[in-house]
N, C-alpha and C positions, 0 to 999 in steps of 0.2 A: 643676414648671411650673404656672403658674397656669390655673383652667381660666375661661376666655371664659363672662362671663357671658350670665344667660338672654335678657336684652332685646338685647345683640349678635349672638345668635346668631342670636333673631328678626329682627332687621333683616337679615340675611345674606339668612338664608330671605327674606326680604320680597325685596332684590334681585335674587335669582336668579332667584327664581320668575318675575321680573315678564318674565325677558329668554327663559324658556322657553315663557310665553304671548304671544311676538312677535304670533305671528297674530293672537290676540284685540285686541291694543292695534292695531294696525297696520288688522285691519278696523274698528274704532271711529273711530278717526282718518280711515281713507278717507270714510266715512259720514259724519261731521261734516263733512268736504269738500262730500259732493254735496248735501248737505240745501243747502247755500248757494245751488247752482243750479237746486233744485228749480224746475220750472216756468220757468225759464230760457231764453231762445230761446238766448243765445251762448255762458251759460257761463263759465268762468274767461275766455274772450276778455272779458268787460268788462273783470277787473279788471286785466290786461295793458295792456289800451288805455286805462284809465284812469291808469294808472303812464306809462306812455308819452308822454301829452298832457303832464301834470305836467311827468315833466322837460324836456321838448322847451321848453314856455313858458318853465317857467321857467330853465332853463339859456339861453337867451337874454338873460332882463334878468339875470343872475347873473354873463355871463362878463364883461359891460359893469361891473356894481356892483364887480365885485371886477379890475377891469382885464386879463384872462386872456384868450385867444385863445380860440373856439367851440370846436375843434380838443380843446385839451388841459381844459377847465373840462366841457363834456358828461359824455366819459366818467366824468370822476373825481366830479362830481355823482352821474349813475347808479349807479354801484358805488352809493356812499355814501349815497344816499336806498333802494336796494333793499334793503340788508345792514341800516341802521338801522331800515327799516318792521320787517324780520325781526325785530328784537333787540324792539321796541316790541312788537309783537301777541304776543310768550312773552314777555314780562314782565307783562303784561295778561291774556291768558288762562291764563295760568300763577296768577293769584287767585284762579280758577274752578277750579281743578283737582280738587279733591274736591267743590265744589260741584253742581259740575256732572254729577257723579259720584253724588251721593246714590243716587241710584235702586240703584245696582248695588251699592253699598259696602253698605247696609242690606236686603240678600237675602242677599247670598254672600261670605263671606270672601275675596276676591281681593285679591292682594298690591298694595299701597297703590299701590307704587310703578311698576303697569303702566299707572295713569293718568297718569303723570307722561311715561313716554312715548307714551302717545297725545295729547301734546300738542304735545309735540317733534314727530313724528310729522306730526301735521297741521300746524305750522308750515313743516316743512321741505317739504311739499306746494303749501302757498300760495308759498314761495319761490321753488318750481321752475317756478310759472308766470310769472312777472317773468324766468323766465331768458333767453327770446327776446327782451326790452327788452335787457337786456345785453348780449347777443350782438352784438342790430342796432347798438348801438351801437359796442361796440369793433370792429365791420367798418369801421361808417361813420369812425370816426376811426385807422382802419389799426391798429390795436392787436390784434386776434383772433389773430394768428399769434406773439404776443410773450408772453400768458400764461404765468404762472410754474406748471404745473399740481401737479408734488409738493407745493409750497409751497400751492397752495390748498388741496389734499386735507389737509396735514395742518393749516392751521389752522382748514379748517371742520372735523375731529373734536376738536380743542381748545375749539372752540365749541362743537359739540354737547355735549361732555361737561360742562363750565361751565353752559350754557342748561338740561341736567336738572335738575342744583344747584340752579340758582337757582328752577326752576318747584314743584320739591320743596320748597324755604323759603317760598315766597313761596303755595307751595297750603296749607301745614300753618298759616303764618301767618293766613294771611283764612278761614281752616275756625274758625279761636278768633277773630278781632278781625274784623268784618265792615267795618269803615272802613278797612281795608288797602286794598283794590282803589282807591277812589276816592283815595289816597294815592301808590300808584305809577303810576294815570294821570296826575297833575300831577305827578311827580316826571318822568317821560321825556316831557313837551312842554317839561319845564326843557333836559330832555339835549340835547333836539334843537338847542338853542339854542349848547348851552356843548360840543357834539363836532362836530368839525371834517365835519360832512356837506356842506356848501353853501361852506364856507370852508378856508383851507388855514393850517396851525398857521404857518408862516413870517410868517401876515400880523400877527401879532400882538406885543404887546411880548416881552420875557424874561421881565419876571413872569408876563403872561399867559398864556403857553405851559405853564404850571402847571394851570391849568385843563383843558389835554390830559394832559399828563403821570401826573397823577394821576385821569385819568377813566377807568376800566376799559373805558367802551363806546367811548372813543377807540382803546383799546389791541386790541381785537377788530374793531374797523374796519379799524385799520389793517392788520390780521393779513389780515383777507378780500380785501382794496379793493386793496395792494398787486402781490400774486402776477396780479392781474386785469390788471393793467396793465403789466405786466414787469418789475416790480420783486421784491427780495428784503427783508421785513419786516427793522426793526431790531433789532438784538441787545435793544434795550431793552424795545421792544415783547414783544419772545419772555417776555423775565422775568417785564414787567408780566401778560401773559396766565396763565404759568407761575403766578404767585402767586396771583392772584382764581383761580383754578380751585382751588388745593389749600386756599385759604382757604374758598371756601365749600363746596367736601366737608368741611370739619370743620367747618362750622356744619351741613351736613346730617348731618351722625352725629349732633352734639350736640343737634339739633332732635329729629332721630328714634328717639334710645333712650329719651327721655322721651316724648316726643307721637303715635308713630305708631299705638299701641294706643288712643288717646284720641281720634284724628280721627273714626270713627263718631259718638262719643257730641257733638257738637262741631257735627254737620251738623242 
């Protein structure tokens, strides 16, 4: 039997360790929460209420642009601007992830990969305050008592798992290439364009619906955005999710049996 070489083994070690120092990542990530309200009178209440304003307006001229009754275009806006800010701010601060990190990585050998989930971490924090927009929403359009909740549980851990992936590639990425970052900021104000947030794929031609089809942050939308609404995601959606997850776990091995000893020297 072949024996599992060193740099695999390291990486193992890297993963484990990272999920045994939850505490550490976990108070990191809280901390970068509150420094935001430092000095704060309201607190995560702004950015609730600022999420709230947004779609209130504009799901008003939206239900009208795209001919949809208030009723059914609200909801399914909200889901789909709260769930897509989510995906935007971990594909973005997911650049920073060893950046930002410098300080610690250059004292103490701590497993790479426990910033990655202190990022996760703090994202899925910022998320959880937009959860009371959502909520007030699918009361106000009688949908709250219809969520599909297995189905959201398990496609937000499909996300979760996927959204590490991706902050792992995309932190080892901009630690070597520093024009990364301002690359996938103009690449998701493209997404937000070409993934069915504010729009629904029906409205569109055959070909067009290509552009959903093959958009992976379509396919993770739809995974969240559905179950919230009482639906059950499509078989196709499952696949599409199914595959970008197992495809970029083998871009994160393949990134980090070469790069993860190199990220220090890098920062």
């Amino acid at each position: 039997m072949k024996k599992p070489s060193p740099q695999w083994e390291r990486l193992l070690k890297d993963v484990t360790g990272s999920l045994v120092l939850w505490r550490f990542w976990m108070h990191l990530g809280w901390g970068d929460v509150l420094k935001q309200y430092r000095r704060s009178f309201l607190g995560p209440v702004w950015l609730s209420l600022n999420t709230a304003i947004f779609i209130v307006v504009f799901a008003l001229i939206g239900a009208q642009l795209f001919k949809m009754s208030l009723d059914t275009y609200l909801p399914y806006f909200c889901v789909g601007h709260v769930v897509f800010s989510f995906f935007s701010s971990l594909a973005q601060e997911g650049c920073q992830t060893y950046i930002g990190a410098e300080s610690f990585l250059k004292q103490t050998p701590y497993p790479k990969t426990a910033f990655v989930w202190r990022v996760m971490w703090r994202n899925l924090i910022m998320l959880a305050h937009n959860l009371p927009v959502v909520l007030g929403v699918l009361w106000w359009g009688g949908a709250m008592g219809e969520a599909r909740l297995e189905w959201l549980l398990a496609g937000l851990l499909l996300t979760v798992l996927a959204g590490a992936f991706l902050v792992a590639i995309l932190g080892a990425i901009s630690a070597r290439f520093r024009d990364v970052p301002m690359m996938v900021s103009s690449l998701m104000q493209i997404s937000f364009f070409v993934t069915p947030v504010m729009w629904q794929p029906d409205q569109l031609t055959e070909r067009a619906r290509l552009v959903v089809t093959w958009n992976p942050f379509a396919a993770f939308l739809d995974l969240l955005r559905r179950p919230l609404l009482g639906e059950v995601p499509e078989t196709a959606t499952l696949y599409m999710a199914c595959c970008v997850t197992v495809g970029l776990g083998v871009v994160f091995v393949l990134i980090y049996l070469g790069a993860r000893r190199r990220i220090v020297y890098w920062l």
